[in-house]
PDB file of N, CA, C, O and CB in Angstrom:
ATOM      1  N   UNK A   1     -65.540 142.569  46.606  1.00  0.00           N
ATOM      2  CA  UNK A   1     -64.666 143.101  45.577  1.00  0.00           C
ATOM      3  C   UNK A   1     -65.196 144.466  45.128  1.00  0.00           C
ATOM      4  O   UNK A   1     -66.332 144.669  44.702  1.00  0.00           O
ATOM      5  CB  UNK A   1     -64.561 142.119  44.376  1.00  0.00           C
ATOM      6  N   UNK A   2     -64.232 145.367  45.278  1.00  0.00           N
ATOM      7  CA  UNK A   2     -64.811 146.687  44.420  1.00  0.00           C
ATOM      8  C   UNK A   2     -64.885 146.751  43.074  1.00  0.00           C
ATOM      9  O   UNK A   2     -64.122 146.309  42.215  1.00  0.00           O
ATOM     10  CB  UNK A   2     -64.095 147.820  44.624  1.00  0.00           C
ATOM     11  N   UNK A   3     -65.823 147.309  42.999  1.00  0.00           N
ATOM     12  CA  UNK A   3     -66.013 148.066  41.445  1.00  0.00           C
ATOM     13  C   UNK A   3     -65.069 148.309  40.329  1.00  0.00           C
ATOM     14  O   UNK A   3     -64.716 149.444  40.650  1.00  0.00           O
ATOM     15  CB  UNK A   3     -66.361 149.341  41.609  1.00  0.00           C
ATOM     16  N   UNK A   4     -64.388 148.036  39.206  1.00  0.00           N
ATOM     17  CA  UNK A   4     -63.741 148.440  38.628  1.00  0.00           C
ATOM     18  C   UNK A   4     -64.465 149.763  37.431  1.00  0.00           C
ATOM     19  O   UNK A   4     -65.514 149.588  36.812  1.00  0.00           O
ATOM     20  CB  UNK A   4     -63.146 147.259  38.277  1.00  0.00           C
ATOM     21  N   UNK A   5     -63.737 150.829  37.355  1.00  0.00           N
ATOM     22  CA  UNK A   5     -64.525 151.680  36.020  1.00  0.00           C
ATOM     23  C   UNK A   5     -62.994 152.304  35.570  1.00  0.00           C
ATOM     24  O   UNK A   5     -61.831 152.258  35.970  1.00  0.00           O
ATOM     25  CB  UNK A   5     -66.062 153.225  36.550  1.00  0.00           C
ATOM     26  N   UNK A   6     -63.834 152.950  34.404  1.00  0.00           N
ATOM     27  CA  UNK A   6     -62.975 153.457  33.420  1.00  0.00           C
ATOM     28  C   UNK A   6     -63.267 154.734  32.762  1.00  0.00           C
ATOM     29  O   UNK A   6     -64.296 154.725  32.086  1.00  0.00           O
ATOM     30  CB  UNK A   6     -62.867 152.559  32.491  1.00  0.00           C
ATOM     31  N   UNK A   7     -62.489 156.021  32.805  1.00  0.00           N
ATOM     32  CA  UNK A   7     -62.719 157.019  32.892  1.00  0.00           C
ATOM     33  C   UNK A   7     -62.475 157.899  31.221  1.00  0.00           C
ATOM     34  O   UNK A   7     -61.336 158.002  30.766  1.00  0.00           O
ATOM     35  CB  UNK A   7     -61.966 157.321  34.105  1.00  0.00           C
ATOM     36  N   UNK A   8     -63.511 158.383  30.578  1.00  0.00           N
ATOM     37  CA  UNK A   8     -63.791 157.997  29.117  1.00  0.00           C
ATOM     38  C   UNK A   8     -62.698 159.617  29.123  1.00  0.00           C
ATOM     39  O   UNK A   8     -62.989 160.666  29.697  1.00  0.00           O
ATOM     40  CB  UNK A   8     -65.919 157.832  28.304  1.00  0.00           C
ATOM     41  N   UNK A   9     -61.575 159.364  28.381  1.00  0.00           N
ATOM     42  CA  UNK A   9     -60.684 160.629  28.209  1.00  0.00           C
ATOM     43  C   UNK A   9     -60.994 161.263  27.103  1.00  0.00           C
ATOM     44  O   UNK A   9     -60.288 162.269  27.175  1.00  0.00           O
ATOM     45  CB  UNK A   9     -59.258 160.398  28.152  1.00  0.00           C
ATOM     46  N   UNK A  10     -61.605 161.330  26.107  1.00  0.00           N
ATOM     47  CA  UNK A  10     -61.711 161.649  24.869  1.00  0.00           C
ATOM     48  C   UNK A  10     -63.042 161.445  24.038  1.00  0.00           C
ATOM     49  O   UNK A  10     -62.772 160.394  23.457  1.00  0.00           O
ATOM     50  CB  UNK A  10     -60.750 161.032  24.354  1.00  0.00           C
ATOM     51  N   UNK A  11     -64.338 161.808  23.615  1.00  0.00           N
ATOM     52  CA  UNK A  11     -65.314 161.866  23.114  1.00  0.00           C
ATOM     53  C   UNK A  11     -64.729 160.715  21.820  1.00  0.00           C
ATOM     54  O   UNK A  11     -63.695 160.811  21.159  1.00  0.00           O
ATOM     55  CB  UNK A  11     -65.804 163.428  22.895  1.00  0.00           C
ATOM     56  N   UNK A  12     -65.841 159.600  21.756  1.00  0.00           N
ATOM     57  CA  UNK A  12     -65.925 158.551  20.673  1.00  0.00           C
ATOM     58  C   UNK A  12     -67.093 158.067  20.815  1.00  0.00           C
ATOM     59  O   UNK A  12     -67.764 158.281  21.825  1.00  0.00           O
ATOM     60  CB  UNK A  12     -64.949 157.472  20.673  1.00  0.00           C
ATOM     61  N   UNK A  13     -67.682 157.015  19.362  1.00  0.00           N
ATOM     62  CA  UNK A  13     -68.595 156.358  19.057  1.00  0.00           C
ATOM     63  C   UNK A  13     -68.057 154.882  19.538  1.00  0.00           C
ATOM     64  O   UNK A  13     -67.037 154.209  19.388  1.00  0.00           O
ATOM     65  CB  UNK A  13     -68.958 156.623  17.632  1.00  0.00           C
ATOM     66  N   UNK A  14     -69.183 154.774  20.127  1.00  0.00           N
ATOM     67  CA  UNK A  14     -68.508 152.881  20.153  1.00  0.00           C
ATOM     68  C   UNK A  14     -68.774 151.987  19.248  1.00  0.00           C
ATOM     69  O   UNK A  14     -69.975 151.741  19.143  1.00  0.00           O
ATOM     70  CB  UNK A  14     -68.993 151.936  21.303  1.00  0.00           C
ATOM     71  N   UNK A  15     -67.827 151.208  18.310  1.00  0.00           N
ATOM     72  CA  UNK A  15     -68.200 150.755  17.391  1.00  0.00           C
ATOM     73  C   UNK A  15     -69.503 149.454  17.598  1.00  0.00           C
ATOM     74  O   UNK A  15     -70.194 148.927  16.726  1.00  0.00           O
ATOM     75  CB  UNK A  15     -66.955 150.458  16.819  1.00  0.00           C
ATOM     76  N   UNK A  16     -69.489 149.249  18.921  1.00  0.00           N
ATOM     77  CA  UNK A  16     -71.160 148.357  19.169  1.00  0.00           C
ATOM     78  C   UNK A  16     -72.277 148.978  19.000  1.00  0.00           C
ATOM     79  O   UNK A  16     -73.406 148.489  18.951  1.00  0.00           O
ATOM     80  CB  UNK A  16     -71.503 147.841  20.585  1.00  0.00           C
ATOM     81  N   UNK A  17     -71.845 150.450  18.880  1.00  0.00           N
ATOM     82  CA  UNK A  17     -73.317 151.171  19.351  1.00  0.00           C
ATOM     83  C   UNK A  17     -73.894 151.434  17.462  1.00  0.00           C
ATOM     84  O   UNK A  17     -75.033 151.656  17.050  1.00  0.00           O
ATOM     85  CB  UNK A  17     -72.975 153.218  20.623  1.00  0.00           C
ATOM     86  N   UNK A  18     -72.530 151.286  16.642  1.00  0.00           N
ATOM     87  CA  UNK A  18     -73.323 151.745  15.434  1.00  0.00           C
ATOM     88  C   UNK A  18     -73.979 151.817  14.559  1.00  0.00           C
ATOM     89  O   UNK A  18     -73.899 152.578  13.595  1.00  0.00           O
ATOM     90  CB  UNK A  18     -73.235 151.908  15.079  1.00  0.00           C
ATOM     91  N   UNK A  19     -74.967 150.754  14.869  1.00  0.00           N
ATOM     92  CA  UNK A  19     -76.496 150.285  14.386  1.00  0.00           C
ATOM     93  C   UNK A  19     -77.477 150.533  15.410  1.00  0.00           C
ATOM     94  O   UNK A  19     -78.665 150.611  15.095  1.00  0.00           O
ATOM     95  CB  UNK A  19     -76.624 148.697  14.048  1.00  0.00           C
ATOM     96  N   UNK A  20     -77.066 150.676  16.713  1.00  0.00           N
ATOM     97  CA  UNK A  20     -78.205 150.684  17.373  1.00  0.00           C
ATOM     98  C   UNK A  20     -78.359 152.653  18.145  1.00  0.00           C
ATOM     99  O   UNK A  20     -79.308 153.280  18.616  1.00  0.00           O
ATOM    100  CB  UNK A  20     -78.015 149.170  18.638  1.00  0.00           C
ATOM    101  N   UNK A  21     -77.053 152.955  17.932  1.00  0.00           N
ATOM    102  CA  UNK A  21     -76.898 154.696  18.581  1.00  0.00           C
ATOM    103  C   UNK A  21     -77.358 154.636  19.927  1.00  0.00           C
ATOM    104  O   UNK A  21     -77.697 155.696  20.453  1.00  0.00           O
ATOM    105  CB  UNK A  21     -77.949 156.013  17.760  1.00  0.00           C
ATOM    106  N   UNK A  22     -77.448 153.232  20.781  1.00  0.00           N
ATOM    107  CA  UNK A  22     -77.864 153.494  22.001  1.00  0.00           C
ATOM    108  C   UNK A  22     -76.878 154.574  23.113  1.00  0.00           C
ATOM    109  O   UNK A  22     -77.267 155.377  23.961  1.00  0.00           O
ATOM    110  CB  UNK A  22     -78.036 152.089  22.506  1.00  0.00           C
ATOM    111  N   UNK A  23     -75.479 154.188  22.683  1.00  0.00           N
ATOM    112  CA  UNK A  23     -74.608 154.876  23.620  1.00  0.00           C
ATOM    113  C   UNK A  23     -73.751 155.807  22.806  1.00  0.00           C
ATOM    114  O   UNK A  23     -73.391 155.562  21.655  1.00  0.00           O
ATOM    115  CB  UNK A  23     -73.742 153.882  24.463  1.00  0.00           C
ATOM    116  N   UNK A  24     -73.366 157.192  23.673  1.00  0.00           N
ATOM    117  CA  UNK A  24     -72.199 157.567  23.090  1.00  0.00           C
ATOM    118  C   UNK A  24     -71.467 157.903  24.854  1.00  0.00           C
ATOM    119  O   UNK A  24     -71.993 157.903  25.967  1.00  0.00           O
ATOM    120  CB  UNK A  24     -72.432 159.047  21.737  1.00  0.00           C
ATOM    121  N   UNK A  25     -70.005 158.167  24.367  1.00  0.00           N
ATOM    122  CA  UNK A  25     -69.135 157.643  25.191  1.00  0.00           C
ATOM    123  C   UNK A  25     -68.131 159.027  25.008  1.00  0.00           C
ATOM    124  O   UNK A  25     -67.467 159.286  24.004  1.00  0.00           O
ATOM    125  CB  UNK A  25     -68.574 156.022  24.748  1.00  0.00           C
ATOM    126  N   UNK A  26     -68.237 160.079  26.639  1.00  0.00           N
ATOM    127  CA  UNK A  26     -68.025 161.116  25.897  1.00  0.00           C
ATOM    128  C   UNK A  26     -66.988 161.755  27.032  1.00  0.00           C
ATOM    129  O   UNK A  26     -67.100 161.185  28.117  1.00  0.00           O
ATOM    130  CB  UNK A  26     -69.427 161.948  25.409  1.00  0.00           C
ATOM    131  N   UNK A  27     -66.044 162.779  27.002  1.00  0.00           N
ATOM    132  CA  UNK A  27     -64.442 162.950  27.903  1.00  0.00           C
ATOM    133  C   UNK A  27     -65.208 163.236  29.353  1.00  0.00           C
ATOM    134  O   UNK A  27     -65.793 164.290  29.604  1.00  0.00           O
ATOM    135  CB  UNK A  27     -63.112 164.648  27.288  1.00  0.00           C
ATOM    136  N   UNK A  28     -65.113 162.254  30.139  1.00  0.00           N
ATOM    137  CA  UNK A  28     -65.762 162.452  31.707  1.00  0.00           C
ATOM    138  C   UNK A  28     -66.531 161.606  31.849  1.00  0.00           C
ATOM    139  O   UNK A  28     -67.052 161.383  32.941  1.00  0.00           O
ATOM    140  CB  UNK A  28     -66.504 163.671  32.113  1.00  0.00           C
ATOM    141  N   UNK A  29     -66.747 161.036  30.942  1.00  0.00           N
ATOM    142  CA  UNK A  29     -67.925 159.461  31.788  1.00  0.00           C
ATOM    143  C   UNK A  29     -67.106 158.623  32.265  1.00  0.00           C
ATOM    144  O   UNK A  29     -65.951 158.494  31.857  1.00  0.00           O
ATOM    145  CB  UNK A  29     -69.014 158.288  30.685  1.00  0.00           C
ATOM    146  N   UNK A  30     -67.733 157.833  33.368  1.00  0.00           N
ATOM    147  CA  UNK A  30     -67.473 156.940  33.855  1.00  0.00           C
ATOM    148  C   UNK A  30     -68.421 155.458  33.731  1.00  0.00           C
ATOM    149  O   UNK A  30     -69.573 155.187  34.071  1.00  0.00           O
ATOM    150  CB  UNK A  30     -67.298 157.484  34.917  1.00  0.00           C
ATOM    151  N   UNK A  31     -67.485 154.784  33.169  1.00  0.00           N
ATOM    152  CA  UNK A  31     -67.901 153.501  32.622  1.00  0.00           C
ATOM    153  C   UNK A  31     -67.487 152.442  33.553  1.00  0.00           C
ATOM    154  O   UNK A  31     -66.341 152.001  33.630  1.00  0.00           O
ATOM    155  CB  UNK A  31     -67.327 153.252  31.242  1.00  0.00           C
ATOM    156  N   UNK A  32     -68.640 152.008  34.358  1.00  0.00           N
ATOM    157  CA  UNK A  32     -68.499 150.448  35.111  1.00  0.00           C
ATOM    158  C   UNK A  32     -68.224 149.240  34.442  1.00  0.00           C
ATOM    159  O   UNK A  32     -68.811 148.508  33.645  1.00  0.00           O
ATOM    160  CB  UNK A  32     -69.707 150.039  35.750  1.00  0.00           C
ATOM    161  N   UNK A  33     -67.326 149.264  34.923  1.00  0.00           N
ATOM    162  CA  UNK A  33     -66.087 147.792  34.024  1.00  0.00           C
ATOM    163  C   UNK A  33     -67.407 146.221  34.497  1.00  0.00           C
ATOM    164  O   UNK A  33     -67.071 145.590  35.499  1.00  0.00           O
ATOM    165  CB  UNK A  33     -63.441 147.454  35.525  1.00  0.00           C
ATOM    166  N   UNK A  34     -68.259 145.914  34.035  1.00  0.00           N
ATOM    167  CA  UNK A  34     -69.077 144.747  34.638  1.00  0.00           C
ATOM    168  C   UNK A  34     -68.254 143.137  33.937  1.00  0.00           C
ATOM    169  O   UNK A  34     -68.114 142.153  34.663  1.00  0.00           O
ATOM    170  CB  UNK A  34     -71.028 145.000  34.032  1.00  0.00           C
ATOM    171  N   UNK A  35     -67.878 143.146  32.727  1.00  0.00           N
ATOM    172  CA  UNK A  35     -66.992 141.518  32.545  1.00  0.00           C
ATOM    173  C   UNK A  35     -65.971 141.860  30.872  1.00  0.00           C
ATOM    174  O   UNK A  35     -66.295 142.590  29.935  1.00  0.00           O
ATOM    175  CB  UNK A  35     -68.665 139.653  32.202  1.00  0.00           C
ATOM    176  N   UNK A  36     -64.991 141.196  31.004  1.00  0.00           N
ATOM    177  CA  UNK A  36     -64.196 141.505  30.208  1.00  0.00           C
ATOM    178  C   UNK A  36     -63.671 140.303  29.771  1.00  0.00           C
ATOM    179  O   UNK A  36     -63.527 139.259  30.407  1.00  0.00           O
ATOM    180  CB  UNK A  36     -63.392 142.370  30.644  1.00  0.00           C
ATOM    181  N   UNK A  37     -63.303 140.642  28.215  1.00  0.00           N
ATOM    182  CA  UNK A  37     -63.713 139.741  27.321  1.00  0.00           C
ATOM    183  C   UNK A  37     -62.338 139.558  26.859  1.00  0.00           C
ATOM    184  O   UNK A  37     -61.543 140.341  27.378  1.00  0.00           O
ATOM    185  CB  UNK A  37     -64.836 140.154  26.298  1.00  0.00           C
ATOM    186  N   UNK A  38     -61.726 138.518  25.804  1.00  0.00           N
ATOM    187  CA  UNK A  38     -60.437 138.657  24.830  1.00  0.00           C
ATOM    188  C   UNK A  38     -60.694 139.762  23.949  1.00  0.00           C
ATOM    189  O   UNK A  38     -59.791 140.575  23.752  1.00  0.00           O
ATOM    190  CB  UNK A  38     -60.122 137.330  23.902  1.00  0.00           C
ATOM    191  N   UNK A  39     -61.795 139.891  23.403  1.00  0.00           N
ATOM    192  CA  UNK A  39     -61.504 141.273  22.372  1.00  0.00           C
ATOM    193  C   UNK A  39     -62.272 142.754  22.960  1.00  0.00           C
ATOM    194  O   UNK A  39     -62.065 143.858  22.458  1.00  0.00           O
ATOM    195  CB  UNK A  39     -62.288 140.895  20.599  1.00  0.00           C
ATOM    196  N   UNK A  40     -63.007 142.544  23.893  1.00  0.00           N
ATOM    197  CA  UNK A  40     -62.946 143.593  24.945  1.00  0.00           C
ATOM    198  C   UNK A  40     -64.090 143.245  26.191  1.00  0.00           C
ATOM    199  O   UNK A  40     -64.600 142.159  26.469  1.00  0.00           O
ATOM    200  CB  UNK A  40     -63.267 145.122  24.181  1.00  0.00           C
ATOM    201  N   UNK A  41     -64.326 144.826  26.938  1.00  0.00           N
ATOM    202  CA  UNK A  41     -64.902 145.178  27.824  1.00  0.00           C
ATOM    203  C   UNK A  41     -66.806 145.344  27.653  1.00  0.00           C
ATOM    204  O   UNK A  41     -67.304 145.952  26.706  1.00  0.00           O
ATOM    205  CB  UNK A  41     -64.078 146.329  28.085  1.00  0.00           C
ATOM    206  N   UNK A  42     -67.478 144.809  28.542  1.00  0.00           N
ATOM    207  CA  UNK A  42     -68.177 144.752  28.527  1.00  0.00           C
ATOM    208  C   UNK A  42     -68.281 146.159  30.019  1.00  0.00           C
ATOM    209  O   UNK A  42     -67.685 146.136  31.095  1.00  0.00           O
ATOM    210  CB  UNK A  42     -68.481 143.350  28.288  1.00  0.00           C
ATOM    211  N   UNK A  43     -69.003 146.945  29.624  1.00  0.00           N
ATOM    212  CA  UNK A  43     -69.348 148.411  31.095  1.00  0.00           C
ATOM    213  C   UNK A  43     -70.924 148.407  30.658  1.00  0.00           C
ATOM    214  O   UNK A  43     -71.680 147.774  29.921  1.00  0.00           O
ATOM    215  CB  UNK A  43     -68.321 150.684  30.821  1.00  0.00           C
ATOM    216  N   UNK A  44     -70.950 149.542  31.597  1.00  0.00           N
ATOM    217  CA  UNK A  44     -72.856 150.306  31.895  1.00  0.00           C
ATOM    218  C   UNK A  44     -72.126 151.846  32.245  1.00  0.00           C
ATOM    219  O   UNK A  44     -71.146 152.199  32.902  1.00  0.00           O
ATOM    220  CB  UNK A  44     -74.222 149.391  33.910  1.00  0.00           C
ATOM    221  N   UNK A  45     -73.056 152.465  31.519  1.00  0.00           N
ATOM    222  CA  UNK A  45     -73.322 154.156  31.608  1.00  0.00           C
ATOM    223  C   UNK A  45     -74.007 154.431  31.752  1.00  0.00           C
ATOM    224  O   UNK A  45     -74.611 154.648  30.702  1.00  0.00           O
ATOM    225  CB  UNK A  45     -73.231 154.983  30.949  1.00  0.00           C
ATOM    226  N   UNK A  46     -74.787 154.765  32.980  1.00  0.00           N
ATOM    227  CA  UNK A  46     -75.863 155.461  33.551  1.00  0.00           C
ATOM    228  C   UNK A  46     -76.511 153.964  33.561  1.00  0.00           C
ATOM    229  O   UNK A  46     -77.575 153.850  32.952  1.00  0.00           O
ATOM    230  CB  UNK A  46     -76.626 156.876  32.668  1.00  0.00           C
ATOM    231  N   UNK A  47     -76.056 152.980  34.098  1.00  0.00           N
ATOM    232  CA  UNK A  47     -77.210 151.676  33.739  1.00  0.00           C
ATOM    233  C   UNK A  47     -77.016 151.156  32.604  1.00  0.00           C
ATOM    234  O   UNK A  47     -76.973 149.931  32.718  1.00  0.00           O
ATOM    235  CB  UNK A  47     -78.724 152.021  33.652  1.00  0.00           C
ATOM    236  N   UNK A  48     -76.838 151.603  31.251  1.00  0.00           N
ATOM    237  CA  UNK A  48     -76.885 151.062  29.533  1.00  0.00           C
ATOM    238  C   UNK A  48     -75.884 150.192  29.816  1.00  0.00           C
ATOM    239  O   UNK A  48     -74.953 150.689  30.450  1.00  0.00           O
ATOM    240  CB  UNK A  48     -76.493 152.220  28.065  1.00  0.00           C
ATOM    241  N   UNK A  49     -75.814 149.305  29.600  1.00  0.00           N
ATOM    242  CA  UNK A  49     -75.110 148.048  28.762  1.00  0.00           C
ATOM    243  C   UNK A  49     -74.199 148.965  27.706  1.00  0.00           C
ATOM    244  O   UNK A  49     -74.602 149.860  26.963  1.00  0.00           O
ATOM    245  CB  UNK A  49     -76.425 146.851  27.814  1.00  0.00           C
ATOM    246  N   UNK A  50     -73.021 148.524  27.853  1.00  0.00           N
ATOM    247  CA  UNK A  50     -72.059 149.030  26.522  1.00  0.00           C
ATOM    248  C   UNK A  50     -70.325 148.298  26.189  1.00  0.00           C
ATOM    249  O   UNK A  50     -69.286 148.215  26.845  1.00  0.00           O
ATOM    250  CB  UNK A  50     -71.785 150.873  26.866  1.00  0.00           C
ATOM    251  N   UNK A  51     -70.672 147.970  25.111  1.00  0.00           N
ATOM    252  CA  UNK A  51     -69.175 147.040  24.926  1.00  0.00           C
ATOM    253  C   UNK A  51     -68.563 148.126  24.269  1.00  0.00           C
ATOM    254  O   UNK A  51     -69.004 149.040  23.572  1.00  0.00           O
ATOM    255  CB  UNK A  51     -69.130 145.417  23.897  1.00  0.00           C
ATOM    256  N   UNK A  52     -67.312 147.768  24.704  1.00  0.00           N
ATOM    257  CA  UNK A  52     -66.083 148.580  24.061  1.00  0.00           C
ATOM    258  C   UNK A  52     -65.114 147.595  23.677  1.00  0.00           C
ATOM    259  O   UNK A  52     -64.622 146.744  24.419  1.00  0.00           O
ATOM    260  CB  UNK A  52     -65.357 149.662  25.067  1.00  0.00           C
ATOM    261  N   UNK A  53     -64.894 147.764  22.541  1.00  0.00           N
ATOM    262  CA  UNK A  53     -63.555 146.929  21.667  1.00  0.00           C
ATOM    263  C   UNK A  53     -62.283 146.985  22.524  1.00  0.00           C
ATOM    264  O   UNK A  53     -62.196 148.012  23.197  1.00  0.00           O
ATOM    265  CB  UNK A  53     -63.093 147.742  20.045  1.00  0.00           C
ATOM    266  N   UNK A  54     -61.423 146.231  22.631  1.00  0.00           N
ATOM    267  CA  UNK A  54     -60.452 146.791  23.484  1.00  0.00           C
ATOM    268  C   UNK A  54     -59.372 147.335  22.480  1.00  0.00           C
ATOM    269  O   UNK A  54     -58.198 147.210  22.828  1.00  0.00           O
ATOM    270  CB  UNK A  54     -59.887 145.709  24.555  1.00  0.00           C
ATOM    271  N   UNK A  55     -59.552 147.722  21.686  1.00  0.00           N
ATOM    272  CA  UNK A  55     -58.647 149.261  21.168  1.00  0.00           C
ATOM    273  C   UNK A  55     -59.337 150.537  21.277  1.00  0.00           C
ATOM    274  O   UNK A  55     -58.838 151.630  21.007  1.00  0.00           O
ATOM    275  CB  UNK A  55     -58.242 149.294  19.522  1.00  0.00           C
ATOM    276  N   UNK A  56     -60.470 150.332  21.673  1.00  0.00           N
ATOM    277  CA  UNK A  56     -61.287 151.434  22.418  1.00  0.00           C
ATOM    278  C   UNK A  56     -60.941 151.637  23.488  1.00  0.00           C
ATOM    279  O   UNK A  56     -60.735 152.789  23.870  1.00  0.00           O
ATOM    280  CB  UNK A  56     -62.537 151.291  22.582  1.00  0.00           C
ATOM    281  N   UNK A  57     -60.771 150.529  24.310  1.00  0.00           N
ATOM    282  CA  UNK A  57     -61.004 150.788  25.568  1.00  0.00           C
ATOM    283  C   UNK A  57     -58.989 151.873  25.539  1.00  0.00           C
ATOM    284  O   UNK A  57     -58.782 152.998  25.994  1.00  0.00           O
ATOM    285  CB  UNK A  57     -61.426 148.876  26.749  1.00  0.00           C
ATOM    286  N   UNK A  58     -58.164 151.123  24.988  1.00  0.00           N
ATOM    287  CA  UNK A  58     -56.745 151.225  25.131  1.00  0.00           C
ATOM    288  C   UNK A  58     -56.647 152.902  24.556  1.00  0.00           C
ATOM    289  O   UNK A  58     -55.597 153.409  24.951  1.00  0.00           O
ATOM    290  CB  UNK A  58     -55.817 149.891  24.141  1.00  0.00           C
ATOM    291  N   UNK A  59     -57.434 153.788  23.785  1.00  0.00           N
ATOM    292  CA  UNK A  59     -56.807 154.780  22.986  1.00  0.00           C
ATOM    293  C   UNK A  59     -57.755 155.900  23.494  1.00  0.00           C
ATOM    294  O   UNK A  59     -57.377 157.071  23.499  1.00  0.00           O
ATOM    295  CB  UNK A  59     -56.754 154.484  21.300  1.00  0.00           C
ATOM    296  N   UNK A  60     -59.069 155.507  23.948  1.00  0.00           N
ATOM    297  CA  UNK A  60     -60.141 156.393  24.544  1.00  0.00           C
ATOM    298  C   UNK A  60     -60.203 156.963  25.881  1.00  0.00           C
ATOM    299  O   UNK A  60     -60.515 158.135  26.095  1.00  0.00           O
ATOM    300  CB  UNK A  60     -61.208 155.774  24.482  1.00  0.00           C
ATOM    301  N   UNK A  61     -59.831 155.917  26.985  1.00  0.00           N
ATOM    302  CA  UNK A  61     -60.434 155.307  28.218  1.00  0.00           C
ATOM    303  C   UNK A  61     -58.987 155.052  28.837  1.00  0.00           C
ATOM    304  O   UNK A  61     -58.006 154.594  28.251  1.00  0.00           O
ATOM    305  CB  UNK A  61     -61.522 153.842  27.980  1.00  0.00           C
ATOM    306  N   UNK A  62     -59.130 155.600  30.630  1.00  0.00           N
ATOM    307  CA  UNK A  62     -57.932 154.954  31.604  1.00  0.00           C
ATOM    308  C   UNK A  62     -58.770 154.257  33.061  1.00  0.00           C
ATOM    309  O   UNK A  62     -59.810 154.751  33.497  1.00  0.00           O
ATOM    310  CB  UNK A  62     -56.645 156.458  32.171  1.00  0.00           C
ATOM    311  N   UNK A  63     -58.224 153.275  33.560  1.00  0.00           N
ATOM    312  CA  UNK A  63     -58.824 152.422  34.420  1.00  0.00           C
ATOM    313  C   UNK A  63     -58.501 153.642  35.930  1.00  0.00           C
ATOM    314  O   UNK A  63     -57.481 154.276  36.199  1.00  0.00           O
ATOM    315  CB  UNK A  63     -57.977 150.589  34.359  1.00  0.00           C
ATOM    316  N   UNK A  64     -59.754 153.582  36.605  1.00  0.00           N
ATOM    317  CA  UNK A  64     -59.714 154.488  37.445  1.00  0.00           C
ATOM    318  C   UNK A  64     -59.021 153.711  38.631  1.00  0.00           C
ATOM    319  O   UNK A  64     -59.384 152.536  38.687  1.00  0.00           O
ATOM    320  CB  UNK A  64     -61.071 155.111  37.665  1.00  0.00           C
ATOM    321  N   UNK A  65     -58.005 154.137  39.700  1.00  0.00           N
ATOM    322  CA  UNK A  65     -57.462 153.288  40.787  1.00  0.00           C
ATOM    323  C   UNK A  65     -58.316 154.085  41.632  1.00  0.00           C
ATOM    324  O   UNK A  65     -58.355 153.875  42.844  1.00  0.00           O
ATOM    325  CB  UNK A  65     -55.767 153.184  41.119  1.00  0.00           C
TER     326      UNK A  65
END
C-alpha cells in the first residue's frame, strides 16, 4: 500500500502542539498521513509525530494523489 500525505496549504499551529511547541505546520510541508482517527489524523514531519484535528486537517491541508 502506498503512502498517503497531505500537503500543508497555509501556515498554522496545531492545536496538539500547544503545550508542547514540538511542531509547527507550515504552506509546503508534507505530512505523512500514518493512522486516522474520528476526530482526526495522526502524520510525521520530518519523522515528528503530529496530530491534526480534523478541522485542521479540512481548512489547512489537501490529500496529495
Amino acid at each position: 500500500m502506498t503512502e498517503r500525505k497531505l500537503e500543508v496549504l497555509k501556515d498554522f499551529f496545531p492545536k496538539s502542539a500547544e503545550r508542547s511547541f514540538h511542531v509547527t505546520c507550515q504552506a509546503g510541508d508534507i505530512l505523512v498521513i500514518e493512522q486516522e482517527h474520528d476526530h482526526g489524523t495522526m502524520c510525521r514531519k520530518n519523522g515528528v509525530i503530529c496530530f491534526l484535528l480534523e478541522e485542521e486537517v479540512y481548512r489547512y491541508c489537501r490529500e496529495l494523489k
